[in-house]
C-alpha positions in Angstrom: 122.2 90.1 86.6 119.7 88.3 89.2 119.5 90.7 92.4 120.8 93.5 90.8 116.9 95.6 91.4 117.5 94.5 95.2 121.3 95.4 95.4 120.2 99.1 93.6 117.1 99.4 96.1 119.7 98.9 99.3 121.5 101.2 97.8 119.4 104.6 97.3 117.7 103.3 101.0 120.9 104.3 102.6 121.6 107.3 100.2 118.3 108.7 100.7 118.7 108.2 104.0 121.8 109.8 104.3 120.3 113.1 102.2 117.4 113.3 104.4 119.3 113.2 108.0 121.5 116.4 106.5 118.2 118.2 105.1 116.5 117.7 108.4 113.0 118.2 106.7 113.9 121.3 104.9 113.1 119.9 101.5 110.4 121.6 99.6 107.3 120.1 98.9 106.9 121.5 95.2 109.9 120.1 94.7 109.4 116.7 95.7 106.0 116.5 94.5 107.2 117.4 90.5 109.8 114.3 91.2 106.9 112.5 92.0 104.8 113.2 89.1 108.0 112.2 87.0 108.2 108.9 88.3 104.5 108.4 88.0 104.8 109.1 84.4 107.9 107.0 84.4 106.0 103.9 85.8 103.1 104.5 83.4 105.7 103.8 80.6 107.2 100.7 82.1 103.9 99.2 82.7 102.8 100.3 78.8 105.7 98.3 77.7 105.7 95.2 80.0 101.8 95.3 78.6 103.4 94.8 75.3 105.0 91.7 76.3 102.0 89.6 75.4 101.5 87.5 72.6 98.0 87.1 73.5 95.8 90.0 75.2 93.3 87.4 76.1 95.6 85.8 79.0 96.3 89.2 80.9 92.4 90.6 80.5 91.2 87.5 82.2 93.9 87.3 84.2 93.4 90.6 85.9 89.4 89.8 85.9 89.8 87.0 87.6 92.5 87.8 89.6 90.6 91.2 91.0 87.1 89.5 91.9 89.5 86.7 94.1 91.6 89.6 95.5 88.2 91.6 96.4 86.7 88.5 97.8 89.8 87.7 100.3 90.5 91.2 100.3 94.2 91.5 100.3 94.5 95.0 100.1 92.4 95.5 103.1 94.5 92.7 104.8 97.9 94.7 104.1 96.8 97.5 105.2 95.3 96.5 108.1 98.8 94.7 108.4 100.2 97.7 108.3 98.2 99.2 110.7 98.4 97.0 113.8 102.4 97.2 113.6 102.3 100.8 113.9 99.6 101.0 116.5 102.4 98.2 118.1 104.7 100.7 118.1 102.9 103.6 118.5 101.2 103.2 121.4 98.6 105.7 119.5 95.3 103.9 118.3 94.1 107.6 117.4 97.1 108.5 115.2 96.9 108.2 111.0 99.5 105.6 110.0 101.8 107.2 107.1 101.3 105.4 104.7 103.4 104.8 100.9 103.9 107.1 98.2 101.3 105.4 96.4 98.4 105.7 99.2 98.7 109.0 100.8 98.6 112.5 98.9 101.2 114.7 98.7 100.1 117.6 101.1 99.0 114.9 103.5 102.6 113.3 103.8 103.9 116.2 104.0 101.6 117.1 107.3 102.2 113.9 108.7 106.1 114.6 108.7 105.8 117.7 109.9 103.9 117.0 113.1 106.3 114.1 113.7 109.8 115.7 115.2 112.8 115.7 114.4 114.1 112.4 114.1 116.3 112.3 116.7 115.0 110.1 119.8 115.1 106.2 119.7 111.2 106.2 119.6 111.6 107.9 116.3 114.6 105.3 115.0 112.3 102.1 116.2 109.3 104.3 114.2 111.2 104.9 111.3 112.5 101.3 110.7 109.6 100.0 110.8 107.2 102.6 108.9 110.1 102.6 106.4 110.2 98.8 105.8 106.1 98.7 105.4 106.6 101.5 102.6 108.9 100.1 101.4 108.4 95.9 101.5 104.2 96.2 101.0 103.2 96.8 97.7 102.5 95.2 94.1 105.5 96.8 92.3 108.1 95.2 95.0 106.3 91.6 94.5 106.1 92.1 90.5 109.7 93.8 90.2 111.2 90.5 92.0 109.7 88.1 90.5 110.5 89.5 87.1 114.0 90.2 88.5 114.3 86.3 89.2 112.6 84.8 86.5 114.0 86.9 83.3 117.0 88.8 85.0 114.8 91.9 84.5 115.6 94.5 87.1 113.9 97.5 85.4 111.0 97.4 87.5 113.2 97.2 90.9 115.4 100.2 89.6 112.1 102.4 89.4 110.7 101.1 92.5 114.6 102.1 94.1 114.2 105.2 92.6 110.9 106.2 94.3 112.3 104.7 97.9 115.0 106.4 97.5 113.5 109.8 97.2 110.7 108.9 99.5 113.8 107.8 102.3 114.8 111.9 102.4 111.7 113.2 103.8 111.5 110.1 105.9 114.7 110.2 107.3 114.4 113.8 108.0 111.5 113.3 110.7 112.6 109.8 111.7 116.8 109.8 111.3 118.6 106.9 110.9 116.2 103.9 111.5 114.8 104.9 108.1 117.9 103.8 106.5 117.9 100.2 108.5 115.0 99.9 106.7 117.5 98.1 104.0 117.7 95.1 105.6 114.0 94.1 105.1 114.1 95.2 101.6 117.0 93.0 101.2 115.7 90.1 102.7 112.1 90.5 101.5 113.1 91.3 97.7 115.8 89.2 97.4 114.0 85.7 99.1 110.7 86.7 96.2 114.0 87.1 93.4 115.0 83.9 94.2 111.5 82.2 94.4 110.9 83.5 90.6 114.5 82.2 90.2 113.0 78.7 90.8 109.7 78.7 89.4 111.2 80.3 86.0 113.8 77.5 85.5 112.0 74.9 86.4 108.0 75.3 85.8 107.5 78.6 83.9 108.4 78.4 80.3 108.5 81.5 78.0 105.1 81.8 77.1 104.3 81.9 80.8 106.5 84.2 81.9 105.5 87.1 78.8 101.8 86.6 79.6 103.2 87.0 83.5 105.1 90.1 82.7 102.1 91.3 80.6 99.8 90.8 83.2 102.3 92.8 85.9 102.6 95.6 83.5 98.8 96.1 83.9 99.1 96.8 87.7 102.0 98.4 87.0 99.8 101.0 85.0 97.7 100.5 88.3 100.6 101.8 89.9 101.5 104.4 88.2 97.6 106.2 88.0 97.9 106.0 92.0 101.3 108.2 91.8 99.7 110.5 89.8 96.4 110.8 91.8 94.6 110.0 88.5 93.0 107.3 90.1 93.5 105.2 93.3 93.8 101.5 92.1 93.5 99.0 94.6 96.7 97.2 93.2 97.1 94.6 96.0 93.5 92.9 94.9 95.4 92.0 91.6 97.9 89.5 93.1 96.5 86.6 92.4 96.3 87.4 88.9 99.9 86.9 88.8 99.1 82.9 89.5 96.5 82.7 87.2 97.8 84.2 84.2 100.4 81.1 83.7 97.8 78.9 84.7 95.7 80.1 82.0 98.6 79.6 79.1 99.4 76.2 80.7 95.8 75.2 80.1 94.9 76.9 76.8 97.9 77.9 75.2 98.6 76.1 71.8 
């Protein structure tokens, strides 16, 4: 089912949400650092076996070459973070301040700092602050662009469901600093997710045939692994640079597949 991923993500948003409100940051780091390590070594798999996809290694490799040295040269990961960065300055008010940023930039220990020296959650400052930091965690990142499109194009919602799994438990200690705003965070994940889901609805129908899209899925499951090496702290991938490898690598079977 098309949109499922998105209707899932909405979903464990507002649950988290609703966990993190009655724990009022009381939830122990250890405890949500192991979960974290799980889902890394969750998202390791899932990109291992979107890898798989391929019939031909050759379109993914120089797909992700190419792809990177474009996404270094425009540097898109440097531009979404920077993104990022002026909207919470916006709200803010605080040019000195660290932004918090996602589960798969910041380490543990420093999230869990950042929450800690942010209140309780319980002015409006803190609902406008955690809408917004909540919807950049949640809306900027390779795994929400990849998990859509595969979502629209194949009906594939496995990556969405892991990627609502991690906002999910990343919306309790969120919403324990900033309350409820964290949880209207939903409606940019449902409006961001679901206008991508229906973009790869489009393009899979109608230019993408299935060669395209398992050289696609293949090349996803690469940053995926990308991904996955971040959660883990193995290795800090810049992901984002990737993106444009998602263009290319149909491009590439269009031209040269036989």
């Amino acid at each position: 089912m098309r949109g499922l991923g998105t209707i899932v993500n909405v979903i464990t948003v507002l649950a988290g949400t609703g966990v993190g409100v009655l724990l009022h940051g009381r939830m122990p780091e250890r405890v949500r650092s192991t979960v974290l390590d799980g889902i890394g070594l969750i998202v390791l798999g899932v990109g291992i076996a979107s890898f798989l996809e391929t019939r031909n290694a050759v379109f993914p490799v120089v797909a992700i070459v190419a792809g990177g040295v474009l996404g270094e040269l425009i540097r898109i990961e440097d531009r979404l973070e920077a993104l990022g960065e002026r909207l919470r300055r916006l709200v803010e008010g605080d040019a000195s301040e660290p932004a918090i940023g996602s589960y798969v930039e910041r380490d543990p220990d420093e999230l869990a700092v950042d929450l800690e020296a942010h209140g309780d959650g319980t002015t409006e400052r803190s609902f406008v602050d955690g809408f917004l930091i909540a919807s950049l965690t949640f809306g900027i990142g390779a795994m929400m662009i990849v998990g859509s499109l595969q979502d629209g194009i194949s009906g594939d919602s496995e990556l969405l469901i892991v990627k609502a799994t991690l906002d999910g438990i990343v919306s309790v200690p969120f919403a324990a600093v900033y309350g409820w705003g964290v949880g209207f965070s939903a409606l940019s994940i449902a409006v961001l997710q679901g206008a991508i889901t229906l973009l790869g609805a489009t393009l899979g129908d109608s230019l993408l045939d299935d060669r395209m899209v398992a050289e696609l899925e293949a090349t996803g499951g690469v940053m995926i692994l990308g991904i996955g090496l971040r959660l883990l702290d193995l290795k800090k991938v810049k992901v984002g640079s990737f993106l444009p490898a998602l263009v290319i690598a149909p491009v590439l079977v269009a031209l040269f597949a036989s």
